[in-house]
C-alpha positions in Angstrom: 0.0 0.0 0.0 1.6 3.5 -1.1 2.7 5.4 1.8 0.6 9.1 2.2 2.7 12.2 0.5 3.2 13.4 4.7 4.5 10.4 5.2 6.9 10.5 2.5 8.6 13.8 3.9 10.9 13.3 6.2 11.3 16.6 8.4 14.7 17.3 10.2 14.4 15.7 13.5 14.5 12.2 15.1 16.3 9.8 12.5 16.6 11.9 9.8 18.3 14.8 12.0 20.8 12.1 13.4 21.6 11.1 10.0 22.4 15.0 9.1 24.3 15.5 11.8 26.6 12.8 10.9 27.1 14.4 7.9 28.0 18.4 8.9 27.8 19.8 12.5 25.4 23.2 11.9 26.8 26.3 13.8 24.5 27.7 16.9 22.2 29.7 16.0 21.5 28.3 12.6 18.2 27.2 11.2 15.5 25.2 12.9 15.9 21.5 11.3 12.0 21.1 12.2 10.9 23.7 9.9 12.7 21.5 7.0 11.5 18.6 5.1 12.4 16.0 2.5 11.1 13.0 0.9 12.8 10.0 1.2 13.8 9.3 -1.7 15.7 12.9 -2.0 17.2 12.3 1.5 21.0 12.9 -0.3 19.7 16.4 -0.7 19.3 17.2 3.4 22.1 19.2 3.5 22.1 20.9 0.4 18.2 22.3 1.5 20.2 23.2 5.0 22.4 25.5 3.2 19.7 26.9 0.4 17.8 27.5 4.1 20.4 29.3 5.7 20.5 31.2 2.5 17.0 32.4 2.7 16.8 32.8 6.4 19.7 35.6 6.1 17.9 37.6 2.9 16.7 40.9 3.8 13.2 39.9 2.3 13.0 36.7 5.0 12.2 37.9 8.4 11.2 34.3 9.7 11.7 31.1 7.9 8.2 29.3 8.3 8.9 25.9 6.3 11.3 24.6 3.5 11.1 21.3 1.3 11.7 19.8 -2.3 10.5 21.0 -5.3 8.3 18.0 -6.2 7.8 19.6 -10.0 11.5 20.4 -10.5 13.9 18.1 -8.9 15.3 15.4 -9.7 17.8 12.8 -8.2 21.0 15.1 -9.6 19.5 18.3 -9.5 17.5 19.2 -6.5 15.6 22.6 -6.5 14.0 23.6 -3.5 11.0 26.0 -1.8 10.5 28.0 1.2 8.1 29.8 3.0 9.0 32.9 4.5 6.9 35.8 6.6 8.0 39.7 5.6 8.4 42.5 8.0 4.4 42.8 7.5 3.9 39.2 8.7 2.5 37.9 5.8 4.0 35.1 3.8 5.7 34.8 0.7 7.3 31.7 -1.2 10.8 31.7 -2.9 12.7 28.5 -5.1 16.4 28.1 -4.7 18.3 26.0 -7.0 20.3 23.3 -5.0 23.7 23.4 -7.0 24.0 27.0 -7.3 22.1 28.3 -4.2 20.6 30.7 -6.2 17.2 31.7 -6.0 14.9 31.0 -8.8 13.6 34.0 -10.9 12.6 33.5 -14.4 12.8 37.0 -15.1 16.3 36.9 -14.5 19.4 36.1 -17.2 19.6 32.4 -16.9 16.6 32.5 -14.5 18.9 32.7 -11.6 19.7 35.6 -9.2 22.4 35.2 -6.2 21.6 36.3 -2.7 24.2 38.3 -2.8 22.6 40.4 -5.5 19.4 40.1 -4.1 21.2 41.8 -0.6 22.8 44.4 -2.8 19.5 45.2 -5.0 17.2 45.3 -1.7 20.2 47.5 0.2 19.8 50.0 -2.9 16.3 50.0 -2.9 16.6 50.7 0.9 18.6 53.6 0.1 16.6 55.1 -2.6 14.0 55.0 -0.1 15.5 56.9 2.1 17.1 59.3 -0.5 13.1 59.4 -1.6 11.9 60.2 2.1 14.7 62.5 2.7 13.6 64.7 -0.3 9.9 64.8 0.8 11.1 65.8 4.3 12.9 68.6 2.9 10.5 69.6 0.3 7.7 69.4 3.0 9.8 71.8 5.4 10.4 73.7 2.3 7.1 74.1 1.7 6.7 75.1 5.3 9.1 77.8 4.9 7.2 79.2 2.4 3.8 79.1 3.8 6.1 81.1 6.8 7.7 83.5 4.9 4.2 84.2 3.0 2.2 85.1 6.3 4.9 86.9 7.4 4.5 88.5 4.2 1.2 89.3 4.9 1.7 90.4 8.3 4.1 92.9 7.0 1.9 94.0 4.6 -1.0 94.8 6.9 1.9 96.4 9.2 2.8 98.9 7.2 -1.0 99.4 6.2 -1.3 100.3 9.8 1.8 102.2 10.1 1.2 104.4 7.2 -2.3 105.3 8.6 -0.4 106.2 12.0 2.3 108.9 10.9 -0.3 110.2 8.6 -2.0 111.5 11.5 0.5 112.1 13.3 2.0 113.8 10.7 -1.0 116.2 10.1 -1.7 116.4 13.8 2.0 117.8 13.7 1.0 120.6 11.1 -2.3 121.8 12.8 -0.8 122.1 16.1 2.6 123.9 14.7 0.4 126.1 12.5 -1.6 127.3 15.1 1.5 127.8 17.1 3.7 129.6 14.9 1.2 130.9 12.2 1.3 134.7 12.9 5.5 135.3 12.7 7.1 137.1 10.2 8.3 136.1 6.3 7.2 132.5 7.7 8.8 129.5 5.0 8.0 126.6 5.7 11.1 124.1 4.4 9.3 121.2 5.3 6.3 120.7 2.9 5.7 117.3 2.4 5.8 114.3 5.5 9.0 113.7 6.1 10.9 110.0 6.9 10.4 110.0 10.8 12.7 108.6 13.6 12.0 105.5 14.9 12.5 105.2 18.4 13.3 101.4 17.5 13.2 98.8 14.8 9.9 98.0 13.3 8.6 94.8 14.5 5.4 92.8 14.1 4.4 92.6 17.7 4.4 96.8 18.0 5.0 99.8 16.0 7.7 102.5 17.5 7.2 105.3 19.0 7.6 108.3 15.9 9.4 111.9 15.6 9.0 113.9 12.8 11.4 117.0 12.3 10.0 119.9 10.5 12.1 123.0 9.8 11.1 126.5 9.0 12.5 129.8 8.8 11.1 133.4 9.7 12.1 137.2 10.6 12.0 138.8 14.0 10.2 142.1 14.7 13.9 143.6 13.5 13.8 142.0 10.3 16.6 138.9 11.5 16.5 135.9 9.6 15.3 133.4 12.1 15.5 129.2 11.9 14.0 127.2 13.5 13.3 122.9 13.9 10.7 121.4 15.2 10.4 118.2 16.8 7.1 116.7 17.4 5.8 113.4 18.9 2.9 112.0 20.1 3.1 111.5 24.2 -0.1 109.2 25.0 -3.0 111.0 23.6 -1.0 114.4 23.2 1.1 115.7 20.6 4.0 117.1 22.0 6.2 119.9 20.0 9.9 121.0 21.0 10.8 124.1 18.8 14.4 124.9 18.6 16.9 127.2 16.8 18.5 125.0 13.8 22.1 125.3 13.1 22.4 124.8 9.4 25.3 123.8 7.9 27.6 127.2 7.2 25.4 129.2 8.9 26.6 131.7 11.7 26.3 129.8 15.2 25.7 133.4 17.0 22.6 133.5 15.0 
């Protein structure tokens, strides 16, 4: 009576794992004889499947080694060819073919319809990098693209900024002109050498979180009751609610200091 096909696998323990081990001592560590099986009839092949396993197990793609046998549709007593079942890093499980002489894994895509493990490491190390060249460029194109959305709100901000900012000397600045109008209106031969709003002073650097304190300087000449030529600068500032102006005797370049 034919023996059933599990009965004609022999897996890597009791006899058959003594008769191995008589053959080549495996190194700690290695791969679990009792995920290996054979048929009989291929038993001459035991340690050539060991080393196609240990093969496997160490690939990248292989994170556990589930299971490896004969291939029942491709070997034959001189040329064995076997398969494993593997788990990837997402647990699920995959098969792979390795032929037995060459201990090379079976892909008929390949030249020759062979690939070594060694390309296989070397292809799947390069496809790790280029991975990581790929998520290195979206990291910096997303903070890039960060930057920009930064840089264009603080665009904005800016823009309202100096909105506001324009709005505020330009009341100052007429506020200014009233008040020194009213002050000074009635004096003699009275030129006004400031005309148009003038650049003021900051009393610091523009920033988003405030807007500085602002001086405008306004200069304008005039005659005394005696007919002398008079100068004068005026520096005027807002203090709170008030508008402050400091008139002053200007000293323009080359002109007499006793006058």
């Amino acid at each position: 009576m034919p023996s059933s096909p599990k009965n004609s696998f022999l897996p890597f323990s009791a006899a058959g794992l003594v008769w191995v081990t008589l053959l080549f001592s495996p190194p700690l560590g290695a791969v679990d004889m009792e995920q290996l099986w054979v048929p009989k009839s291929y038993l001459r092949h035991l340690p050539r499947l060991y080393d196609a396993a240990q093969r496997v197990e160490q690939s990248p793609s292989c994170v556990e080694l589930v299971e490896g046998t004969t291939h029942l549709g491709r070997t034959t007593m001189e040329h064995p060819v076997f398969t494993f079942k593997c788990r990837n890093e997402e647990g699920r499980t995959f098969s792979l073919m390795v032929d037995g002489p060459s201990l090379k894994k079976v892909d008929d895509t390949r030249p020759g319809g062979l690939v070594s493990f060694e390309q296989l490491r070397k292809e799947y190390e390069q496809a790790q990098e280029r991975e990581r060249e790929r998520e290195r460029k979206e990291r910096e194109l997303a903070q890039l693209q960060q930057q920009r959305q930064e840089a264009e709100r603080e665009r904005e901000q800016w823009l309202k900024w100096w909105e506001e900012e324009h709005r505020r000397r330009e009341a100052l600045w007429q506020q200014c002109v009233e008040k020194l109008k009213a002050r000074v209106g009635g004096m003699q031969a009275l030129e006004w050498l400031t005309e148009t709003m003038p650049e003021p002073e900051l009393a610091q650097e523009p920033a988003l979180e405030t807007h500085p304190a602002l001086t405008f300087t306004i200069d304008f000449n005039a005659e005394s009751y005696f007919g002398e030529a008079l100068r004068y600068r005026v520096l005027c500032q807002r203090d709170g609610e008030e508008v402050v102006l400091d008139i002053g005797p200007r000293r323009d370049q080359g002109s007499d200091p006793d006058r």
